[in-house]
C-alpha positions, 0 to 999 in steps of 0.5 A: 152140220146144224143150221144157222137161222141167221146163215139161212135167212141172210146167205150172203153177206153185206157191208154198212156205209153211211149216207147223210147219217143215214145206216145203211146195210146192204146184202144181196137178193131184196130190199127189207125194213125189218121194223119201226125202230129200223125204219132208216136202215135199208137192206139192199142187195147189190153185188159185193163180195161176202166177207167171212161169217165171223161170230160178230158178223153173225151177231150183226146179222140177227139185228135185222132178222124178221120173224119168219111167219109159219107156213100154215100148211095144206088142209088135211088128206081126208081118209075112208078106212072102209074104203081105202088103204092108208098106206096108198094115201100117205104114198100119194104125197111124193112122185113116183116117177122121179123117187123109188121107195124103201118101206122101212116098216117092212123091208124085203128080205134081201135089204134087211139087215145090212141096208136097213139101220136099226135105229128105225125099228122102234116106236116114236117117243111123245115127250110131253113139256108143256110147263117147259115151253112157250109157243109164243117164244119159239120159232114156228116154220110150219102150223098143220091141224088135223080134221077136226082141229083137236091136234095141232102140229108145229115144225119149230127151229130149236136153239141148238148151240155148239162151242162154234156155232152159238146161232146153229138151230135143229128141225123139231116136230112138236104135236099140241092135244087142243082139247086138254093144252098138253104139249108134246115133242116127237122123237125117234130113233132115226131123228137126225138133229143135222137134217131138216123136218119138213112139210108137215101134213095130216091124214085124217085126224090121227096120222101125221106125215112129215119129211126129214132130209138125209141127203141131195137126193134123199129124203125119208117120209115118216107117218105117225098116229099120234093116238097110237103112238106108232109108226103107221109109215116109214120109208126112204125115198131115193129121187132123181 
């Protein structure tokens, strides 16, 4: 199912009570004020039993939702292609001794066709939008810059309502050329809207790597050049 900012930045729930017309919320794990204008209501975890999530309770929530400040990501892997394989590269990033690993871009023989989806076959689509988006009025998880800080890469949460989840938001992977402005949204074929995008990370200055999650145990990493736009690694990763 999609996620729900509210769900997730708040899992359990709270209760209002007044004390000397003071408000006070309370919800279980920390204390926050989310802002001046807030300044007298006190989130407080306590243990209370969680009421069930109703739209209005929902609704509720988001009143003392902060803005989540973006992850700034790690400095870019840099990459020798005189010297080095990039596929051994990107292979560094998760744990071989806990994960087993299905190469997608080029499965042995006797996993193709039947435990290969099709949906991964097939270039990566930059749908470009600048005109129709506003990165100072979205929701920014993650922030990574290549090398030379011509591309900037955003792992944004993106409304994605349904008839009953109007607060539900899905994983994207936004890519900003920084020389001429443009904005552009990876998509692919394999794209999950129900998973999540994470862990946003460059190669040198044109592969960008990131996770999507497809199950407990499981998660795919994706390597694409943004200059070519293509797949330069796309593989499963089965983890204990």
């Amino acid at each position: 199912m999609f996620r729900s900012r509210s769900f997730l930045l708040f899992i359990l729930a709270f209760s209002v009570s007044a004390c000397a017309g003071q408000q006070r919320a309370i919800i279980k794990t920390a204390t926050y004020v989310p802002s001046a204008q807030t300044a007298n209501t006190q989130i407080n975890l306590t243990n209370i039993s969680p009421p069930d999530m109703t739209p209005t309770f929902v609704a509720l929530l988001t009143q003392f939702a902060p803005p989540p400040k973006p992850n700034i990501t790690a400095t870019p892997l840099a990459f020798d292609a005189t010297s080095q394989n990039l596929i051994s590269i990107i292979d560094t990033l998760f744990d071989h001794q806990m994960c087993t690993k299905t190469d997608y871009l080029t499965p042995v023989a006797d996993l193709a066709p039947q435990y290969i989806p099709n949906y991964r076959i097939g270039k990566p689509a930059f749908n470009e939008f600048t005109e129709q988006v506003d990165l100072q009025k979205v929701v920014i998880e993650e922030i990574a810059d290549n090398i030379n800080k011509n591309y900037r890469a955003y792992l944004v949460d993106e409304p994605a309502p349904t008839a009953t989840c109007t607060d539900c938001i899905r994983s994207r992977v936004y890519i900003q050329n920084q020389l001429n402005r443009r904005i552009y949204k990876l998509d692919w074929n394999g794209y999950l809207p129900s998973r999540i995008l994470f862990n946003l990370l460059w190669v040198d200055d044109t592969v960008l790597t990131f996770y999507q999650s497809i199950g407990p145990h499981s998660d795919e990493l994706i390597g694409v050049d943004v200059e070519k736009r293509e797949f330069v690694y796309y593989a499963g990763l089965s983890c204990q």
